[in-house]
C-alpha positions in Angstrom: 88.0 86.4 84.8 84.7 86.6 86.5 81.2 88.2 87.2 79.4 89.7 90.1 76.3 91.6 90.8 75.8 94.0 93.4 72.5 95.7 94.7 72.8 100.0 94.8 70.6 99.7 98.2 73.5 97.2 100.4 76.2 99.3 98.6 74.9 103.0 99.8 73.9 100.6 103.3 77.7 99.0 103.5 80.6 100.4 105.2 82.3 103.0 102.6 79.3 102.5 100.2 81.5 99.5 99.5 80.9 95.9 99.2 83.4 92.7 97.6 82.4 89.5 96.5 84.4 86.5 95.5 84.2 85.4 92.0 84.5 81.9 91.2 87.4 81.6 89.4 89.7 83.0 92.5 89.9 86.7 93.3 87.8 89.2 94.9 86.0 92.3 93.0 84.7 95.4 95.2 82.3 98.0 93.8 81.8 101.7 95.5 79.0 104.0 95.0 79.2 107.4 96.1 77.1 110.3 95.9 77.1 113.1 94.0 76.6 116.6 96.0 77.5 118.8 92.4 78.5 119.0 88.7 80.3 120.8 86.8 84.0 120.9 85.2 87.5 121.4 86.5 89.6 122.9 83.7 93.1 122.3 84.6 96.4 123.3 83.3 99.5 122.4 84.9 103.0 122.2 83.8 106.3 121.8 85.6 109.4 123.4 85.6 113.4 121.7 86.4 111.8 118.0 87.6 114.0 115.7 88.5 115.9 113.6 85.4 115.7 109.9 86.8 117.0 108.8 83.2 120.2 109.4 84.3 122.7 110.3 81.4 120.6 108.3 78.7 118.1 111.0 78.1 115.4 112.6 80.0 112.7 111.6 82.2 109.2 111.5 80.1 106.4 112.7 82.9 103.2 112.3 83.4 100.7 113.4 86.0 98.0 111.6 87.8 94.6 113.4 89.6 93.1 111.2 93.1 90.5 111.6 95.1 89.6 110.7 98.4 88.1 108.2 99.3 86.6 106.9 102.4 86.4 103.0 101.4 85.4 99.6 103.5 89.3 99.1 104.1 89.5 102.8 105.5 90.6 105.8 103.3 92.2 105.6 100.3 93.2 108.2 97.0 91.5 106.7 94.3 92.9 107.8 90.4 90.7 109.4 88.1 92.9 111.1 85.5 96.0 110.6 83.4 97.5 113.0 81.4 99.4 111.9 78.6 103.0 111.4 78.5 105.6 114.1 78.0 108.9 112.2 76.3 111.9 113.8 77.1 111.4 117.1 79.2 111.9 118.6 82.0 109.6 121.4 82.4 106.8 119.9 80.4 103.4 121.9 79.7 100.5 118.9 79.3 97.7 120.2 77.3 94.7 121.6 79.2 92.4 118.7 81.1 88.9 118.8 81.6 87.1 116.4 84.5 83.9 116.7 85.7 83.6 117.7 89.6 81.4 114.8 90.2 83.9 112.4 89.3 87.1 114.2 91.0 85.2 115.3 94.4 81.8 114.1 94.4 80.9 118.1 93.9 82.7 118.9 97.1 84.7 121.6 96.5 86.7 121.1 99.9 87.6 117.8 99.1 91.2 117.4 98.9 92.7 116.4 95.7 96.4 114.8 95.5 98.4 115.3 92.1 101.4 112.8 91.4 103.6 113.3 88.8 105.6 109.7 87.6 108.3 109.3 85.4 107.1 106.5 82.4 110.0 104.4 80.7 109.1 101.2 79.2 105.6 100.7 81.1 107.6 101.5 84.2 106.3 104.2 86.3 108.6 106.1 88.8 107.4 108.5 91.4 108.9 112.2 90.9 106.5 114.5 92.9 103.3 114.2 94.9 101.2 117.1 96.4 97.6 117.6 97.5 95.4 120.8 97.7 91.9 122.0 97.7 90.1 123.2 94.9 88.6 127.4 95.4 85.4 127.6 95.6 83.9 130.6 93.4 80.9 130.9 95.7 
């Protein structure tokens, strides 16, 4: 598709820590840097309970959950994706297995930033919103 090298010093100088160039062969790539105030691990398990059947009377919706974070970008603020869980096939009230991200990678270490959790329904490669929310992960102190 392309190349495109970018220098660390006009990222963290650029607008968002973000910069695009156009690649030759048509298109545009943007790279982001951001900073990292923190480590550490967010354990998480989630599971949900009655969601919503968008398979209709052919069977049952197979979920799946998504973790963003924000993010403040050249184009303005966005919710950038950074986890997956894996696919639940056929259930309601599915209970993924336990996830493990690092802090740097969800919230940059900043354990005010909000985080937004979508759960989609996946049939065929299709994804189909079911539920989004957004909270704040505790800080222990």
């Amino acid at each position: 598709m392309g190349t495109a090298v970018f220098d660390i010093g006009e990222l963290l100088g650029a607008r968002g820590n973000t910069r695009a160039k156009k690649l030759k062969t048509g298109g545009t790539l943007f790279a982001t840097v951001r900073k990292s105030k923190g480590s550490g691990l967010l354990r998480l398990n989630l599971k949900g309970t009655k969601l919503k059947n968008v398979e209709g009377w052919v069977g049952k919706s197979d979920p799946f959950y998504e973790l963003y974070r924000k993010a403040d970008t050249a184009g303005g603020l966005t919710w950038d994706n950074v986890f997956r869980s894996e696919v639940e096939k056929n259930n309601l009230n599915p209970n993924w297995k336990p996830a493990t991200v690092e802090l740097s990678q969800l919230c940059g270490g900043d354990l005010d930033a909000p985080i937004k959790v979508a759960v989609f329904d996946c049939k065929w490669g299709i994804q189909r919103f079911l539920h989004v929310w957004s909270l704040n992960l505790p800080c222990d102190g």
